[in-house]
BALOBA-1460 file (C-alpha; in Angstrom, 3 decimals):
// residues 262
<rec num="1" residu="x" x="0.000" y="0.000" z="0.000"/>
<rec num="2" residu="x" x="1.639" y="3.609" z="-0.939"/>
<rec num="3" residu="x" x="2.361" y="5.422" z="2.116"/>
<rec num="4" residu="x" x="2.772" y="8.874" z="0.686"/>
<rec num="5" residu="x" x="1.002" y="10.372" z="-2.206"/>
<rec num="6" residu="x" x="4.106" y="10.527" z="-4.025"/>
<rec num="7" residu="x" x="4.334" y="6.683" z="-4.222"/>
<rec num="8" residu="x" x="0.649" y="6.355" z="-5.731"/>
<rec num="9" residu="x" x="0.264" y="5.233" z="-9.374"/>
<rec num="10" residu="x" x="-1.821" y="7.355" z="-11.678"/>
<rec num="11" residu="x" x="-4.626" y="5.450" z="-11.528"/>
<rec num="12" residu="x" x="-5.035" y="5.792" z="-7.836"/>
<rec num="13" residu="x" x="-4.503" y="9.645" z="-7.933"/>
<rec num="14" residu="x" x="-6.893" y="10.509" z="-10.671"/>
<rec num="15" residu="x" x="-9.514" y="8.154" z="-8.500"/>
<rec num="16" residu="x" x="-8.723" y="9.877" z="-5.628"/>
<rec num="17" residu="x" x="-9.154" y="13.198" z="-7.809"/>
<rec num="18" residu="x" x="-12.826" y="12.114" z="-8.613"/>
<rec num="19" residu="x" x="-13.846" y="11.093" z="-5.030"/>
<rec num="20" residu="x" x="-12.479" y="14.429" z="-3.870"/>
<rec num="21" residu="x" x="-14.413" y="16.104" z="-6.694"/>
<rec num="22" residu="x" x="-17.451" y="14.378" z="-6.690"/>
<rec num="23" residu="x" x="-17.581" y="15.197" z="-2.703"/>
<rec num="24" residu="x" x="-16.791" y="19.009" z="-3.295"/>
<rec num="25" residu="x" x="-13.326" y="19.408" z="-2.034"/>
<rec num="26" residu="x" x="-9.564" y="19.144" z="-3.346"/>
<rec num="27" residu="x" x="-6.893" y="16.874" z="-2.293"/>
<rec num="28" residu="x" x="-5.014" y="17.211" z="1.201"/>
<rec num="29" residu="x" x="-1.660" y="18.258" z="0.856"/>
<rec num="30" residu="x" x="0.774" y="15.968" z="2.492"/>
<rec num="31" residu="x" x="1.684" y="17.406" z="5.498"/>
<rec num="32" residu="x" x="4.917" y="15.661" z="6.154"/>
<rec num="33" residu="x" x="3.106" y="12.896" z="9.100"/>
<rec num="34" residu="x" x="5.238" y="9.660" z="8.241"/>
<rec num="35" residu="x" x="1.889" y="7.692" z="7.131"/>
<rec num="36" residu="x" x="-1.505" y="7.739" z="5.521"/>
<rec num="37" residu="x" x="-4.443" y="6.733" z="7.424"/>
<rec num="38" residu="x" x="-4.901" y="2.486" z="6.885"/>
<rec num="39" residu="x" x="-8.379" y="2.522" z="7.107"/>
<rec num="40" residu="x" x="-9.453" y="0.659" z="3.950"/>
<rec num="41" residu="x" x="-7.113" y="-1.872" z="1.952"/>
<rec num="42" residu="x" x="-5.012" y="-1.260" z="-1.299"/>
<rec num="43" residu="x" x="-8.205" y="-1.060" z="-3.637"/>
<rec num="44" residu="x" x="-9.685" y="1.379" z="-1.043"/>
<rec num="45" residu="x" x="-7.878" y="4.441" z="-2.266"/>
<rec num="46" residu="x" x="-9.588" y="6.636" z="0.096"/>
<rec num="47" residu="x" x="-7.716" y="5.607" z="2.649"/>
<rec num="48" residu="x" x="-4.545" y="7.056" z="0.906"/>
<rec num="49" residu="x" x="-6.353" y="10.632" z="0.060"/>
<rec num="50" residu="x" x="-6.170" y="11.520" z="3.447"/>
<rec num="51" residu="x" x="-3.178" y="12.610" z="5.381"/>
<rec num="52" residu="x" x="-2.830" y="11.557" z="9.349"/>
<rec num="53" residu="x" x="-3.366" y="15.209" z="10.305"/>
<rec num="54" residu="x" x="-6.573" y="15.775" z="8.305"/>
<rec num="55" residu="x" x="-7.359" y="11.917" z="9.505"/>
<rec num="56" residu="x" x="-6.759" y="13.058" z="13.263"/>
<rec num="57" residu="x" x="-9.227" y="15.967" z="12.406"/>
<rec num="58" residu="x" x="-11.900" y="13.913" z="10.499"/>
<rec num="59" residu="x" x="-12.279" y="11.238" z="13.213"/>
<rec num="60" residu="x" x="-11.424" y="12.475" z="16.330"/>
<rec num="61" residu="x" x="-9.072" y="9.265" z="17.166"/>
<rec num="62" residu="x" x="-5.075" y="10.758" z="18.402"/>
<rec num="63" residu="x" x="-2.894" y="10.731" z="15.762"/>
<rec num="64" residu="x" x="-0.678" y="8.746" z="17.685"/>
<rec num="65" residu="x" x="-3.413" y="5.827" z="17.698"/>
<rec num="66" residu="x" x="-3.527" y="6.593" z="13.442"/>
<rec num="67" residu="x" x="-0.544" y="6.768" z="12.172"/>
<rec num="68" residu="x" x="1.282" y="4.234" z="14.336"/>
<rec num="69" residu="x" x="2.658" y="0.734" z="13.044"/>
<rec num="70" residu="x" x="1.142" y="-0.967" z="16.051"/>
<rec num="71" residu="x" x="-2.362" y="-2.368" z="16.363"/>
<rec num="72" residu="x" x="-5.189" y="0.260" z="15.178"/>
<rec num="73" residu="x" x="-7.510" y="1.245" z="18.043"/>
<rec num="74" residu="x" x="-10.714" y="-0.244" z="16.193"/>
<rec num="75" residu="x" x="-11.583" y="-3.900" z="16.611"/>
<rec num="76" residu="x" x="-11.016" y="-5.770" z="13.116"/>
<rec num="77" residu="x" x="-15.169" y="-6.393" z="12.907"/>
<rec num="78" residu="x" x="-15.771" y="-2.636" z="13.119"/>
<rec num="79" residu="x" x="-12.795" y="-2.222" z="11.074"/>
<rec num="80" residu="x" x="-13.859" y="-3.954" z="8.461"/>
<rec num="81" residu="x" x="-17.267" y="-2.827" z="8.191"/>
<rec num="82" residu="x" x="-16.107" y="1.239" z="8.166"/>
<rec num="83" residu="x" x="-13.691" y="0.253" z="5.523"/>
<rec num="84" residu="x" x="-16.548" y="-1.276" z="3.790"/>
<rec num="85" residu="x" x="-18.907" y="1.865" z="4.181"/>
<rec num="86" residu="x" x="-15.886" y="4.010" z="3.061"/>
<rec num="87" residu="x" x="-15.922" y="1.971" z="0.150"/>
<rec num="88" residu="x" x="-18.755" y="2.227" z="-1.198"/>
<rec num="89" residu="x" x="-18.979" y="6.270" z="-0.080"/>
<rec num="90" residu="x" x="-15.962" y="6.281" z="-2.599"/>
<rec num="91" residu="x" x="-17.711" y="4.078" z="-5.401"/>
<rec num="92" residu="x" x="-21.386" y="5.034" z="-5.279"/>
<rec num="93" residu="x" x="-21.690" y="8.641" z="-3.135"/>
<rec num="94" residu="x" x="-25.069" y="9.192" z="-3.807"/>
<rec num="95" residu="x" x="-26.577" y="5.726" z="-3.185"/>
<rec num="96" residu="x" x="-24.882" y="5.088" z="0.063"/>
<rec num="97" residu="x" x="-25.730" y="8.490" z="1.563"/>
<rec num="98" residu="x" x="-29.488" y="8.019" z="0.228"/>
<rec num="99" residu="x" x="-29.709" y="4.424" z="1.918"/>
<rec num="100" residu="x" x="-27.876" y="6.088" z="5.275"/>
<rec num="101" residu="x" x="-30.376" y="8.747" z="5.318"/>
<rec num="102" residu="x" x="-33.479" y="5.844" z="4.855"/>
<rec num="103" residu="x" x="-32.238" y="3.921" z="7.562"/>
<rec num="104" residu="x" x="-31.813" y="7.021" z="10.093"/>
<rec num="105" residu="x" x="-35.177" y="8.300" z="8.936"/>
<rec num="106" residu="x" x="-36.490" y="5.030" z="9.368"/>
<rec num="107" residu="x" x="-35.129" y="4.639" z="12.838"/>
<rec num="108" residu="x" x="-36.268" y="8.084" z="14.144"/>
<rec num="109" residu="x" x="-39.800" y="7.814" z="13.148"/>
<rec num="110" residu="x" x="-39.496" y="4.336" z="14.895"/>
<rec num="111" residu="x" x="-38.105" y="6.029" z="17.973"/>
<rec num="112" residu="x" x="-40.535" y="8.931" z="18.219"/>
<rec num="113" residu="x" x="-43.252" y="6.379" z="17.756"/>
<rec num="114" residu="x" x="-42.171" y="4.936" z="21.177"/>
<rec num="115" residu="x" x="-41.209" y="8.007" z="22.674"/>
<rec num="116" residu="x" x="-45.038" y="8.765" z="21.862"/>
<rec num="117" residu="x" x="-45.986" y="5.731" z="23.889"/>
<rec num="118" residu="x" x="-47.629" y="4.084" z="20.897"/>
<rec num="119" residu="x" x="-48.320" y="0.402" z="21.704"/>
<rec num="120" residu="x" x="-48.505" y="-0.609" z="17.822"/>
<rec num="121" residu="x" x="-46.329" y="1.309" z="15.024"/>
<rec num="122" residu="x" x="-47.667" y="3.161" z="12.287"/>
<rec num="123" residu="x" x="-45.847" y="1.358" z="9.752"/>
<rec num="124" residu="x" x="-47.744" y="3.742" z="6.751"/>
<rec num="125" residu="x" x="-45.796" y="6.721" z="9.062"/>
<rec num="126" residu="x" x="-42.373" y="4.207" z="8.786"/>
<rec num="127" residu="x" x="-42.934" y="3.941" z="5.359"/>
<rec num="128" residu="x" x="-43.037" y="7.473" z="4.568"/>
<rec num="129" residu="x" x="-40.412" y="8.048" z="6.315"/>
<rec num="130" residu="x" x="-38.049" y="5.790" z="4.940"/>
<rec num="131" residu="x" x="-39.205" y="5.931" z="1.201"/>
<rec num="132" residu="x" x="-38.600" y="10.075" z="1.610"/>
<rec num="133" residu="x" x="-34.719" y="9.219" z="3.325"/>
<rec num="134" residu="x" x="-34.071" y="6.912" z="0.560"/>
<rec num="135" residu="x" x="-35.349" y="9.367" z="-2.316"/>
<rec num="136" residu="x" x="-34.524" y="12.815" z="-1.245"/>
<rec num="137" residu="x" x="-31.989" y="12.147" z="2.250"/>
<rec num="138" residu="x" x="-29.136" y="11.317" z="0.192"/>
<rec num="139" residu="x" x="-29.432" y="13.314" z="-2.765"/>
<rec num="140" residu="x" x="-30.576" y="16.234" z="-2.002"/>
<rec num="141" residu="x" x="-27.684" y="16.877" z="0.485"/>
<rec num="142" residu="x" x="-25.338" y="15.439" z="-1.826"/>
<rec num="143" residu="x" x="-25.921" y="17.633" z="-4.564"/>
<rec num="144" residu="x" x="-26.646" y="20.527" z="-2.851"/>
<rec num="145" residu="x" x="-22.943" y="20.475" z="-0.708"/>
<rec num="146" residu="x" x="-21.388" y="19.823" z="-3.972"/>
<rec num="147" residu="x" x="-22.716" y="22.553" z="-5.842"/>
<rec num="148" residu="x" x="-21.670" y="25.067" z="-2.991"/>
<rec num="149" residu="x" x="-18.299" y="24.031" z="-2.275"/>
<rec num="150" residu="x" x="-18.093" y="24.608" z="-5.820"/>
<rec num="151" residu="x" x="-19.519" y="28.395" z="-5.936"/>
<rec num="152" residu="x" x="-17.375" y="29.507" z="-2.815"/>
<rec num="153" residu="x" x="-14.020" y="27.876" z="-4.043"/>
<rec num="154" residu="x" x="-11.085" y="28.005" z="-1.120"/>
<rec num="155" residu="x" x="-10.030" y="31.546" z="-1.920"/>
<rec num="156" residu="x" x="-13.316" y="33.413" z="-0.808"/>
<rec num="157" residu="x" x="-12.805" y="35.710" z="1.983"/>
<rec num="158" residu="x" x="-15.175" y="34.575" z="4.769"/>
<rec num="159" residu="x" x="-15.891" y="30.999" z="2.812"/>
<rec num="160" residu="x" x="-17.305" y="29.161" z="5.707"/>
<rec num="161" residu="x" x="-19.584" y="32.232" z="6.505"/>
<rec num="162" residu="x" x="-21.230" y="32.048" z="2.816"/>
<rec num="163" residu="x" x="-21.453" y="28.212" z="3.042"/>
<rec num="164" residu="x" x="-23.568" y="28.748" z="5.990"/>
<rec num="165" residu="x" x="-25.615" y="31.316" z="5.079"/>
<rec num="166" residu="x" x="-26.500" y="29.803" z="1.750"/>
<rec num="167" residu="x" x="-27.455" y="25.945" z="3.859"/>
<rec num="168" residu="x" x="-29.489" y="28.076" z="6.294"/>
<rec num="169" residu="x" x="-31.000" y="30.298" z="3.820"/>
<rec num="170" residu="x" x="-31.331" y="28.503" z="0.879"/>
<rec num="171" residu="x" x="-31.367" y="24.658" z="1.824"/>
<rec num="172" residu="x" x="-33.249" y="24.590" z="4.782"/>
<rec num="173" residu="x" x="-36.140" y="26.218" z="3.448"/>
<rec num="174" residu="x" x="-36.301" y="24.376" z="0.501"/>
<rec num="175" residu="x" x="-35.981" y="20.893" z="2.330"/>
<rec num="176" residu="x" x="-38.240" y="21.554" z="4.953"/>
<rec num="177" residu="x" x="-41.078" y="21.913" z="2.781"/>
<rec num="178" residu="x" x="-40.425" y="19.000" z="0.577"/>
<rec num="179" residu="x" x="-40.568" y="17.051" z="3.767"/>
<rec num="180" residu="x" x="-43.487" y="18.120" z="5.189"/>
<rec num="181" residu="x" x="-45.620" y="17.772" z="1.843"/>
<rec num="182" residu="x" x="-44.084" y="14.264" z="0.428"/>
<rec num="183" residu="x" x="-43.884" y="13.067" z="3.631"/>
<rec num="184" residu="x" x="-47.881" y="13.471" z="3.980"/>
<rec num="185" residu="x" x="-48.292" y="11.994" z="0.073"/>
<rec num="186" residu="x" x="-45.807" y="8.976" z="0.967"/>
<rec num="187" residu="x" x="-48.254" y="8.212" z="4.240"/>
<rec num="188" residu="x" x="-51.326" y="8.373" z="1.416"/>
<rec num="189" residu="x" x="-52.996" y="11.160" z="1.864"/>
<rec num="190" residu="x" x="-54.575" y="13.844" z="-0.352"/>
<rec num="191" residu="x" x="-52.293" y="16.099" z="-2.132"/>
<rec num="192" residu="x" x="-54.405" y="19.004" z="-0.384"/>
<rec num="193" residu="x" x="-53.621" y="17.545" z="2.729"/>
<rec num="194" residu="x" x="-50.193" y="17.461" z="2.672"/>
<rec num="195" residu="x" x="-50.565" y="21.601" z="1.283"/>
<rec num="196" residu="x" x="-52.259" y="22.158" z="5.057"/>
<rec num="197" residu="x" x="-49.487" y="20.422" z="6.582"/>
<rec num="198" residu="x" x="-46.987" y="22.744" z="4.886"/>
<rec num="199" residu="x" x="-49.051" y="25.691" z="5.682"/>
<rec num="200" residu="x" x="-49.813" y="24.685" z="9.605"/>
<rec num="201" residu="x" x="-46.399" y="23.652" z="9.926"/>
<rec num="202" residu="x" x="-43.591" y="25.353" z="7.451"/>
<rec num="203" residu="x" x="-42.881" y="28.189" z="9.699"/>
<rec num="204" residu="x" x="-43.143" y="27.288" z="13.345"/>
<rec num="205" residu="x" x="-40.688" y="24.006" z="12.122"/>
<rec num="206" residu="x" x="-38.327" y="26.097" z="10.188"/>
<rec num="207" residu="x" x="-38.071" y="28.632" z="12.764"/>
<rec num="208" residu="x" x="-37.243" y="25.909" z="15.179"/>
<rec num="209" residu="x" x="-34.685" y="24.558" z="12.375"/>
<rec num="210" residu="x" x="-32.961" y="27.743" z="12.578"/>
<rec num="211" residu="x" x="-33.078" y="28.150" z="16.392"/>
<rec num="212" residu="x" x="-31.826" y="24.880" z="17.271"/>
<rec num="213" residu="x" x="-29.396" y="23.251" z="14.152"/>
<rec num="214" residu="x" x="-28.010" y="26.919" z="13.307"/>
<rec num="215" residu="x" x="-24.960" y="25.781" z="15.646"/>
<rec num="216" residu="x" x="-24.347" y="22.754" z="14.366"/>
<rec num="217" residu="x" x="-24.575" y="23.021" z="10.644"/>
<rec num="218" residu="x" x="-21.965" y="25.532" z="11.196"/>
<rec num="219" residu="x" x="-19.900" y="22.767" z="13.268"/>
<rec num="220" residu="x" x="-20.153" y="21.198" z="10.084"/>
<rec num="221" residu="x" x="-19.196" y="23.728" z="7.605"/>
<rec num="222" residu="x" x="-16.044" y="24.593" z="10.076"/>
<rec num="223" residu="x" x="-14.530" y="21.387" z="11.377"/>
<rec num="224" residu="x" x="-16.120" y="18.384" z="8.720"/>
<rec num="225" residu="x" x="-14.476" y="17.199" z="5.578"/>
<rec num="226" residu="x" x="-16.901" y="18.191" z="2.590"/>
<rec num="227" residu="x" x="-17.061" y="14.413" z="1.631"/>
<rec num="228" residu="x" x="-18.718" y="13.020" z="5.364"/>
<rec num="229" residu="x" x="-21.058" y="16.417" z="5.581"/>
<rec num="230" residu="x" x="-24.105" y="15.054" z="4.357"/>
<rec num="231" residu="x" x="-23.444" y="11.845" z="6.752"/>
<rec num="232" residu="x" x="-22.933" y="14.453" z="9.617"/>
<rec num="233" residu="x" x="-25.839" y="16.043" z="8.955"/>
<rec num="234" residu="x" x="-27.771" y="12.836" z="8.618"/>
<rec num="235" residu="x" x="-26.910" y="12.266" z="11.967"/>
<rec num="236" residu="x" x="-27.646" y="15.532" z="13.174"/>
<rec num="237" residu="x" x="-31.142" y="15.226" z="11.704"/>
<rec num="238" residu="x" x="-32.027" y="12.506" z="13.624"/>
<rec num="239" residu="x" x="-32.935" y="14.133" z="16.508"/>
<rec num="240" residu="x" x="-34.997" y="16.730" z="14.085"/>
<rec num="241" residu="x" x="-36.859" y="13.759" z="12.870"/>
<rec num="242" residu="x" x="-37.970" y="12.712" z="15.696"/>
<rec num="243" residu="x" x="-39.022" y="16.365" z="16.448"/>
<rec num="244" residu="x" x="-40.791" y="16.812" z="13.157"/>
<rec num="245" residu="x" x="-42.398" y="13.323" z="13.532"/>
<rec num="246" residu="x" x="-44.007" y="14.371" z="16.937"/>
<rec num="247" residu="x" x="-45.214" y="17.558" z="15.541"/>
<rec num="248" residu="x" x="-46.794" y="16.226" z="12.439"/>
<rec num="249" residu="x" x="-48.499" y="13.938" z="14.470"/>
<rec num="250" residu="x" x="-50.035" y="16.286" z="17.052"/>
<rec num="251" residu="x" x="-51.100" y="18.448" z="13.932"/>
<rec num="252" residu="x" x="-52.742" y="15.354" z="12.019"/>
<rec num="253" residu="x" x="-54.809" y="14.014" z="15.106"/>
<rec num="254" residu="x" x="-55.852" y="17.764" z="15.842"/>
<rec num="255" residu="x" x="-57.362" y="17.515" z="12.098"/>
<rec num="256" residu="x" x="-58.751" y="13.908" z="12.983"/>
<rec num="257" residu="x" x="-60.608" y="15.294" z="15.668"/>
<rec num="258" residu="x" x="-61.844" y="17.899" z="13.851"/>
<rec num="259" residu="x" x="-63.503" y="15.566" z="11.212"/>
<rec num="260" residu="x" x="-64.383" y="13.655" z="13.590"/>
<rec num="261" residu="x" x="-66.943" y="16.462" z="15.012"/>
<rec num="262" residu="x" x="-68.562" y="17.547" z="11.985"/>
């Protein structure tokens, strides 16, 4: 395996060049740490696009722990499997963030069921949930952090700044009403019902989204690779799922009622 990107054939470097370019950002620099981070095998060339510094920085783990020639801190099983996710973040971007996003979609909805109390899940409301992750949870992200790391290249005075503004101002408003009105289609409801839901429920939710993830979406702007942001945030949104989840359902048995009495 090369251990500097000086030792890397061609091929390796102009698939590391892709990655990095397909994920928004440009190649790290060597910056003179004696090894790459061995996260992935030969064929795994991410693994090599990433110095021990910017390593130490992605994953939180001591350098010392990284770059060392003595046994990596990870057990082999869990190893094995990041490698494995790495992988296929490297070969198919899009599809692995979109099934990450389902399965944390899935999960929250699950877990705000509970949290509810509910003795039975609504497994239309699981549904919906999931089917939206898998469609718009990955891509949407994806293509949006690409296209902005793109417009505010590294030379922009006050980059990070811009790359927030333009998530909170642009993406977040956008996203949180394709949620709220797909999510009510996906759960089979009227078209005009899912248009109440956006109206009831766009602005107190995206007011919220502002109050409470302003802070960490620019966490993630400052201090996360452009390649893992969308992950981050995936995680991140968890928690705001199982917000929005509550919410929506307060709203739709407040309308149930209400049919209920005429």
């Amino acid at each position: 395996m090369p251990t500097t990107m000086d030792d890397m054939t061609s091929t390796q470097s102009d698939q590391i060049s892709q990655f990095l370019e397909c994920h928004g950002t440009t190649p790290v620099p060597h910056s003179g740490t004696s090894e790459i981070l061995k996260l992935v095998r030969a064929s795994k060339v991410i693994g090599s696009a990433l110095s021990c510094e910017s390593a130490t920085k992605t994953f939180g783990v001591s350098q010392a722990h990284l770059c060392s020639t003595g046994n990596m801190a990870l057990s082999k099983p869990l190893y094995s499997l990041f490698g494995t996710y790495l992988e296929q973040l490297f070969n198919h971007p899009v599809r692995t963030k979109s099934i990450t996003a389902c399965v944390l979609a899935t999960s929250a909805n699950v877990t705000s069921q509970r949290l509810a109390g509910a003795k039975t899940l609504n497994q239309q409301s699981v549904f919906a949930y999931g089917l939206f992750g898998l469609i718009f949870g990955g891509s949407v992200p994806h293509y949006f952090y690409t296209t902005v790391e793109r417009l505010f290249s590294q030379d922009v005075r006050f980059r990070r700044f811009f790359l927030f503004l333009s998530e909170r101002l642009v993406y977040a408003p956008i996203y949180q009403a394709l949620s709220l009105f797909f999510l009510t289609l996906f759960e089979g409801k009227s078209p005009s019902t899912a248009l109440k839901n956006v109206e009831k429920l766009y602005w107190p939710l995206l007011k919220a989204n502002w109050q409470y993830l302003s802070v960490f979406v620019y966490l993630n702007f400052a201090y996360v690779p452009p390649m893992f942001r969308s992950i981050s945030m995936a995680i991140i949104s968890f928690i705001w799922v199982v917000y929005i989840a509550q919410r929506r359902r307060r709203f739709q048995e407040k309308l149930a009622a209400k049919e209920a009495a005429k």
